[in-house]
C-alpha positions in Angstrom: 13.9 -175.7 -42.2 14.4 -179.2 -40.5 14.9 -179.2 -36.9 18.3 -180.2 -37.8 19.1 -177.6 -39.9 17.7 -175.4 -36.7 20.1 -176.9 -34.7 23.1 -176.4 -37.1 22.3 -172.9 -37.6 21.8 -171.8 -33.5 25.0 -174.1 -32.8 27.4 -172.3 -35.6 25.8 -168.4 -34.3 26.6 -169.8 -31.2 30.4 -170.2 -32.0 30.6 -167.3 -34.5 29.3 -164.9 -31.0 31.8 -166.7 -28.6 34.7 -166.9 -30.7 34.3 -163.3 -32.0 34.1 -162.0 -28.6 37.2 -163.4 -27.1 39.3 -162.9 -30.1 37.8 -159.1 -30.1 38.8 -158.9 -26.2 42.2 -160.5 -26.6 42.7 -158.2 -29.4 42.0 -155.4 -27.1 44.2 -156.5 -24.4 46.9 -156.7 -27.0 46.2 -152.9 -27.6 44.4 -153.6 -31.0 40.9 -152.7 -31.8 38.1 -155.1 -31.6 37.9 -155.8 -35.1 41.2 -157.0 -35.7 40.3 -160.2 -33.4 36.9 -160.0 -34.8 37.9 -160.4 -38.3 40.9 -162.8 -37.3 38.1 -165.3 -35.7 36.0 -165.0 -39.3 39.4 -166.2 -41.0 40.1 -169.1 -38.6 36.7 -170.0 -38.6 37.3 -170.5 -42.4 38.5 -173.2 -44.8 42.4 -172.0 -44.0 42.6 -174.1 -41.1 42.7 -178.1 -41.0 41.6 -178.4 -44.7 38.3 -176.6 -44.0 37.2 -179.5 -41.8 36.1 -176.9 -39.1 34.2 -175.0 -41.8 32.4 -177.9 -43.0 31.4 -179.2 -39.6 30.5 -176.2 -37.8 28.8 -174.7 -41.0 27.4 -177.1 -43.1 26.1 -176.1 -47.0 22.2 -176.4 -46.0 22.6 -173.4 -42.9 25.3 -170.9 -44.8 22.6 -168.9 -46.9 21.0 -168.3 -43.2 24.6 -166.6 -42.2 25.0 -165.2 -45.4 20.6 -163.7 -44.9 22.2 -162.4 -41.7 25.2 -160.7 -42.9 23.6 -159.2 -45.7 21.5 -157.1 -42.8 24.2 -156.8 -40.9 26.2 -155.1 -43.7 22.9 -152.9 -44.4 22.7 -151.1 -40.7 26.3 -151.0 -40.5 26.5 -148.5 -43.6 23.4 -146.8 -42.7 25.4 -146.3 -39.4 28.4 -145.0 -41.2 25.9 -142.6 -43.2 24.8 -141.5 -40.4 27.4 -140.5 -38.2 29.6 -139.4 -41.5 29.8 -135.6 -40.3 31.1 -133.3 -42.8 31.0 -130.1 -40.4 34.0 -131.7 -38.8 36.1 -129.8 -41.6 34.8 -126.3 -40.2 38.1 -124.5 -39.9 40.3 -126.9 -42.0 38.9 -127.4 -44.7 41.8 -126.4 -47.0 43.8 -128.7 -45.1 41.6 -131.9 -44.5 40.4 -131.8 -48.1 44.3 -131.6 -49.5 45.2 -134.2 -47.2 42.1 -136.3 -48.3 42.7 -136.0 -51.9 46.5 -136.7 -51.5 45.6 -140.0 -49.7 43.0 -140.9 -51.7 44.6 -140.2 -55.3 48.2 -142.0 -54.9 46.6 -145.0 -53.2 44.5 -145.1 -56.4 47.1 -144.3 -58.6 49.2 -147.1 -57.7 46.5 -149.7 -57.0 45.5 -148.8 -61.0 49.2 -149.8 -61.8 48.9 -152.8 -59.7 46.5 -154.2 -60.9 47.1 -154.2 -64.5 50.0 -156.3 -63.0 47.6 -158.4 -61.2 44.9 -158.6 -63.9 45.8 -161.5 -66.2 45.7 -163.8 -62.7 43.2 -162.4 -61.0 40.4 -160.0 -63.1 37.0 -162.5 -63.4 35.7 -159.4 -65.1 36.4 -156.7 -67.1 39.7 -155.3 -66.8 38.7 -151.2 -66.2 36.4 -152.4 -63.4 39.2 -154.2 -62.0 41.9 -151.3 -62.3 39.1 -149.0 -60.5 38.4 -151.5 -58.0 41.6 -152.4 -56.7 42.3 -148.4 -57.1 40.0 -148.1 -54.5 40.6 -150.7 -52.0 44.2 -148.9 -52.0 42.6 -145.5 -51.3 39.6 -147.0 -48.2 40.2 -145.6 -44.8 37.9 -146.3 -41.9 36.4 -143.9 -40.3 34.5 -145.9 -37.9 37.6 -148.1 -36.3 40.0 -145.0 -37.1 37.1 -143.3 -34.2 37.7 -146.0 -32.1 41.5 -145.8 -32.1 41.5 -141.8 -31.5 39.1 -142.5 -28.5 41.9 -145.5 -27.0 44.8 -143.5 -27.5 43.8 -139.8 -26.1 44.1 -138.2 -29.8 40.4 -138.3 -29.9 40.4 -134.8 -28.5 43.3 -132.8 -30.2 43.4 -130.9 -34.1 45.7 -134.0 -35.0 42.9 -136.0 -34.3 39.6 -134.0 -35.9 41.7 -133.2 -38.8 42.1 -137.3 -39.1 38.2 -137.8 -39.0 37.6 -135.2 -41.5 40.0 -137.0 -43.7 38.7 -140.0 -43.0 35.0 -139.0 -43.6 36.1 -137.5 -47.0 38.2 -140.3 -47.8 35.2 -143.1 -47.4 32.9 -140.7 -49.7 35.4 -140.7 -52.3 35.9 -144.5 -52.4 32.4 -145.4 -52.3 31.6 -142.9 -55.3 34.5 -145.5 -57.0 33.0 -148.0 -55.7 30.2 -147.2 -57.5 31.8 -146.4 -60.3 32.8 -149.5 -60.5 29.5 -151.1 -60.0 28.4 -149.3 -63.4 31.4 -150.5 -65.0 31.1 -153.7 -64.2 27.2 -153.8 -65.4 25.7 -155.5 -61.9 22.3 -156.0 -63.7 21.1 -153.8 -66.1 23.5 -150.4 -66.8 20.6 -148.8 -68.4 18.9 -148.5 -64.9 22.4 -146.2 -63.5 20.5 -143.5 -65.5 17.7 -143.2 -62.9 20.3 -143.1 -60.5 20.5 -138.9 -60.1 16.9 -139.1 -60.0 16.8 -141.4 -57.3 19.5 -138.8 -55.5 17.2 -135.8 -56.0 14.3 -138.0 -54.4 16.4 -138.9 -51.5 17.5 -135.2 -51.0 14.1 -133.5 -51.9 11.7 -135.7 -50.2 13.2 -138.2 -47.8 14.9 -136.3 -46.1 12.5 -133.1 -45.4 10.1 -136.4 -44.8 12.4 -137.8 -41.8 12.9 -134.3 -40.4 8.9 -133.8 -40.0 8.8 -137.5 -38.3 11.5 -136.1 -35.9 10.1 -132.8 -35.2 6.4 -133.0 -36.1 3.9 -130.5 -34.0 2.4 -132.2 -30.6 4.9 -134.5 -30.2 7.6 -132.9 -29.2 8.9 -130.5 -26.2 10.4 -127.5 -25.8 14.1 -127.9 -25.1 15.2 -124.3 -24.2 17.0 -122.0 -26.7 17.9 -125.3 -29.1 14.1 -125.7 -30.3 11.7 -128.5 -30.6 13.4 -131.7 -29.8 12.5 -134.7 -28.6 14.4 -136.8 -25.9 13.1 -140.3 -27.0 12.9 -142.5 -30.0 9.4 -144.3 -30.1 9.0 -147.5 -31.8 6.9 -145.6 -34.7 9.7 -143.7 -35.5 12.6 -146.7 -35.9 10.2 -148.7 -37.6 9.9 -145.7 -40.3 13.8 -145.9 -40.3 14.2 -149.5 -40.6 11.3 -149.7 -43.1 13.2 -146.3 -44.9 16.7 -147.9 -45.2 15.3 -151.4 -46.5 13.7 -149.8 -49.2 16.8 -147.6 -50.1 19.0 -150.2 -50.0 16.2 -152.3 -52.3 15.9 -149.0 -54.5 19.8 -149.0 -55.4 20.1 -152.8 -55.8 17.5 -152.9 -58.6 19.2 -149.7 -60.1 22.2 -152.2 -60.6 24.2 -150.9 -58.0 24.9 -152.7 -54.9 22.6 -152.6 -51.7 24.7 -151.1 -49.3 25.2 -147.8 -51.6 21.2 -147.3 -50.8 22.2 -148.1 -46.8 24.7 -145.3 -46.9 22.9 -143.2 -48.7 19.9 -143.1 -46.2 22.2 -142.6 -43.0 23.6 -139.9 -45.2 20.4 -138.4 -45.2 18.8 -139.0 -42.4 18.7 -135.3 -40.0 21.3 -135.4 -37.8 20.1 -131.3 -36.1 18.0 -133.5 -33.7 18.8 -133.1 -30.1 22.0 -135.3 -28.8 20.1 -137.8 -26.8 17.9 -138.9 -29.7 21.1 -139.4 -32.1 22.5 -141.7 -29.3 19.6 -143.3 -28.8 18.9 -143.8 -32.5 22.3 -145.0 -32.9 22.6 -147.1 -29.9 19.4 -149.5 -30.4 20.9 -150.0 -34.0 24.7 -150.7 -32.9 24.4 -153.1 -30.5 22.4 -155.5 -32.5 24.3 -154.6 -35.6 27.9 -155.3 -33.5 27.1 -157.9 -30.9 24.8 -160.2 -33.6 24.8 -159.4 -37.1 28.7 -158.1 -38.0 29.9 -161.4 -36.1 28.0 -163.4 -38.6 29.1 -160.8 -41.1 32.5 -161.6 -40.6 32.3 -165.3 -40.5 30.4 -165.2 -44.1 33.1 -163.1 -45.1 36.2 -165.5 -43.6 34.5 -168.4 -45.4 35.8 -167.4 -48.8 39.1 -166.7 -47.9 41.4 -169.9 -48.6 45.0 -169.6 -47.4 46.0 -173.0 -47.3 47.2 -173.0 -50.8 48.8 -169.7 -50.8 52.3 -170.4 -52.3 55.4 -168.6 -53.2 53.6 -166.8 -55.5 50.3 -165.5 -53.6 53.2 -164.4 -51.2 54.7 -162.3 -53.5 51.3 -160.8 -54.6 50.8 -160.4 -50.9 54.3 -158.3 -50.8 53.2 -156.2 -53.4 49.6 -155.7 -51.9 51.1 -154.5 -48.9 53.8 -152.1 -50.2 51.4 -150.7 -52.5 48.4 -149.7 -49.7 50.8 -148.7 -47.1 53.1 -146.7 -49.8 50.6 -145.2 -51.1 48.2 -144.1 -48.2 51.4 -143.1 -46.2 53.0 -141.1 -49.3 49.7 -139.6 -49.9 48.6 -138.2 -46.9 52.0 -137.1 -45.9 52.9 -135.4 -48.7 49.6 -133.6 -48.5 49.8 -132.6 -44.6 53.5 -131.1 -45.7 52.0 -129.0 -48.6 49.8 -127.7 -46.0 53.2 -126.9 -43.5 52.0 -130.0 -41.2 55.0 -130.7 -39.1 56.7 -133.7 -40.3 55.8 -135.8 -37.2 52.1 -135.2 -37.3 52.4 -135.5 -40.6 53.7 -138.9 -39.8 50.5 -138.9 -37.6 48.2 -138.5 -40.0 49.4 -140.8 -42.4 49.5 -143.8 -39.6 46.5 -143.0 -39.1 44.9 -142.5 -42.2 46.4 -146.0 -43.2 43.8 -147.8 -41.0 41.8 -150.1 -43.0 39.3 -152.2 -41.2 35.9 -153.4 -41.6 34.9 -150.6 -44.1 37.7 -152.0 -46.6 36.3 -155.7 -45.5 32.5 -154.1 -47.0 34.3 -153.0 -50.0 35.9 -156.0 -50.7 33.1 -158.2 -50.0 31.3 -155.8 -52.6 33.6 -156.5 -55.3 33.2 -160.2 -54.4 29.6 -160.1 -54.7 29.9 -157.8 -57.9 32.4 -160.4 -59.4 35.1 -158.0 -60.2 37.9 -160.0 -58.5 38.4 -163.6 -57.5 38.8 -165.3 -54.4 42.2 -165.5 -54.3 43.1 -161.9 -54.5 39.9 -161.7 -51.9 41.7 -163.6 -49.4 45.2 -161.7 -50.3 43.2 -158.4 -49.7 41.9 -159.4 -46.5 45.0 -160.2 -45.1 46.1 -156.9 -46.0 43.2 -155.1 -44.1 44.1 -157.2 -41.5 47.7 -156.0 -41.1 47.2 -152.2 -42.3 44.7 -151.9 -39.4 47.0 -153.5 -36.9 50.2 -151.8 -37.3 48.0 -148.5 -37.0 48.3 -149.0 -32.9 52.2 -150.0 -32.6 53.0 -147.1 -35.0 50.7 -144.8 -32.8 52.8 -146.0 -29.6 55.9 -146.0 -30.9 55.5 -142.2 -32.2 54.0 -141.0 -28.5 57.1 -143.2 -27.0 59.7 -141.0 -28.4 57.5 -137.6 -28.4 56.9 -137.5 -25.5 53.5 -139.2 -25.1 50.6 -138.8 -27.7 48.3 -136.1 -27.0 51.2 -133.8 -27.0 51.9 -134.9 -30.3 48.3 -134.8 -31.7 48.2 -130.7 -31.1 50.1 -128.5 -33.6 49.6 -124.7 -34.4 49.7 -123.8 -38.2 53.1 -121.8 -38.3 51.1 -118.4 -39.1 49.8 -119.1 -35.7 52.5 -119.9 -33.8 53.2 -117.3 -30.7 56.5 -115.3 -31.2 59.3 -115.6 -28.9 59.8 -113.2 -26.5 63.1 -111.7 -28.1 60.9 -111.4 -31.5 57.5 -109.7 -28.9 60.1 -107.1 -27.6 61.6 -106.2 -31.3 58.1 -105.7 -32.4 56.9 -103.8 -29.2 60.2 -101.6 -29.7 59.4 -101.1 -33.3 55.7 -100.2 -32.2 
């Protein structure tokens, strides 16, 4: 690199930290999550604005495959961090519930996402038209379970069945779109189908030997303590130890981009794997040294990459309409979905309402899918651009809907705790019938 080029490239980070940040902090203020102001300063960063002048000035064509370096790694540790904290014993004790609810909002998302885009294909498919059908299926059907986390945690329903039952959901819902997802990447042959084959191989390897492998390096004899009843733990992550990680995930996420898939399956895969019995303080640990480099340097960057190929300045009547029907389609189908699952299930039909606002919340994990297809060429920018917009707006009505439900139920946390009807205490009248009858 030239020492211009340096210059370039420390000046744009520079504005991509800044701007991100005080977008993320108004966004806050505004009762939004951070990411809604954090992808909103990737877009205006963009070519939408002032004919892309901004673009080309702050991130000129010699620095951008530095950015796009970064939020390739970026992307990596934040689906190894998803992996990771992607609990499925959350569904202990509803999981008849959470995993009717997660199919309903996963299947009529996809269902009418496959209709729309057969609509949408002629304009918009770059490649073939069954990738595109499943694609766009599952970019309906995406829910994110890290910024959904973050909401329950803002608005008191972090704590209440309402709330756990969303997670579960949520965790089941981003396992089903990324098996799609890779679907998809068979489908649309991202270099060299014949290579998918090894692909349950490479699962059995990662079950079988990488992760018994990573348990030993977190619980190896003479190197850890004895923590009371709970067992050999140990209360710190040493440098040996992340390295093995870091070194682990690269090479996973290598492993599934030569098998033709896309890097970040191999990231989520590892988190996935990755022991999670270890003692609290090394899981915080292990995810806080990751997180805030991932959040405060990489996902910035990640989101400017990703703003730079969305183009709204020639958006006409008819992207509009596309938009329309984007929008009807996600929230129809992710609201129909998971309500009509939660009433099969006798949810009341206000947390059912819940659930469904909640389940609807988009965010960075359908702004990874999307870049995905991007990358894989399934779709073209245009419809990129459309579909971020959308992620944009599903994730922040997710906040006034939450308010606007606790403002006329009498305040949230109420609202976020039902009892299933078998277990609803009788009324006294009913008590002293049965007491009588006893």
């Amino acid at each position: 690199m030239t020492p211009e080029q340096v210059q370039s490239f420390f000046a744009a980070l520079a504005a991509v930290l800044v701007l991100g940040r005080l977008l993320g902090a108004a966004a806050r203020r505004l009762g939004q999550p951070p990411v809604v102001g954090e992808l909103l300063a990737g877009v205006l960063l963009g070519p939408t604005l002032f004919g892309g002048a901004a673009a080309r000035f702050l991130f000129p064509a010699d620095i951008r495959p530095l950015l796009a370096a970064l939020a390739d790694l970026g992307l990596v540790l934040f689906m190894f961090l998803v992996g990771y904290e992607l609990d499925l014993t959350r569904l202990r004790g509803t999981e008849r519930l959470a995993v009717s609810v997660s199919l309903c909002s996963v299947l009529v998302p996809l269902l009418l996402g496959g209709l729309l885009a057969l609509h949408l294909a002629d304009r918009h498919a770059t490649g073939g038209r069954a990738a595109f059908v499943l694609f766009l299926g599952a970019a309906m059907a995406v829910t994110a379970f890290p910024v959904l986390a973050r909401i329950l945690a803002d608005s008191g329903l972090g704590r209440t069945r309402i709330g756990g039952i969303a997670l579960a959901c949520a965790a089941l819902d981003d396992v089903l779109a990324w098996s799609l997802l890779a679907v998809v990447a068979t489908v649309a042959g991202g270099g060299g189908q014949w290579r998918m084959l090894l692909a349950p191989g490479y699962l059995a390897l990662m079950l079988c030997v990488v992760r018994p492998g990573l348990r030993w390096l977190f619980h190896r004899p003479g190197t850890a303590r004895r923590a009371g009843w709970q067992g050999w733990t140990r209360d710190h992550v040493t440098a040996d130890q992340l390295v093995v990680v870091l070194a682990g995930l690269l090479l996973s996420s290598l492993a599934t981009a030569w098998l033709g898939a896309h890097f970040a399956f191999g990231a989520f895969l590892f988190g996935a794997v990755l022991p999670r019995d270890t003692s609290r303080q090394l899981r915080l640990q292990l995810t806080d040294r990751l997180e805030y480099l991932t959040r405060l340097l990489l996902l910035p960057a990640f989101f400017v990459v990703a703003g730079l190929q969305v183009d709204l300045s020639r958006t006409g009547v008819r992207g509009l309409g596309e938009l329309g029907l984007i929008l009807l389609t996600a929230v129809t189908g992710k609201f129909a979905g998971a309500y009509a699952g939660a009433r099969l299930n006798r949810v009341p039909p206000v947390q059912s309402g819940l659930l469904a606002a909640l389940l609807n919340t988009r965010g960075l994990t359908e702004l990874v899918i999307l870049t995905v297809g991007l990358q894989l060429g399934v779709l073209d920018r245009e419809l990129y651009g459309l579909l971020v917009v959308m992620a944009l707006l599903t994730t922040a009505m997710t906040g006034p809907l939450l308010q606007l439900l606790g403002r006329h139920r009498g305040g949230l946390a109420a609202l976020g705790d039902f009892a299933h009807p078998a277990e609803r205490p009788r009324s006294a009248r009913a008590s002293r019938t049965a007491s009588r009858k006893g």
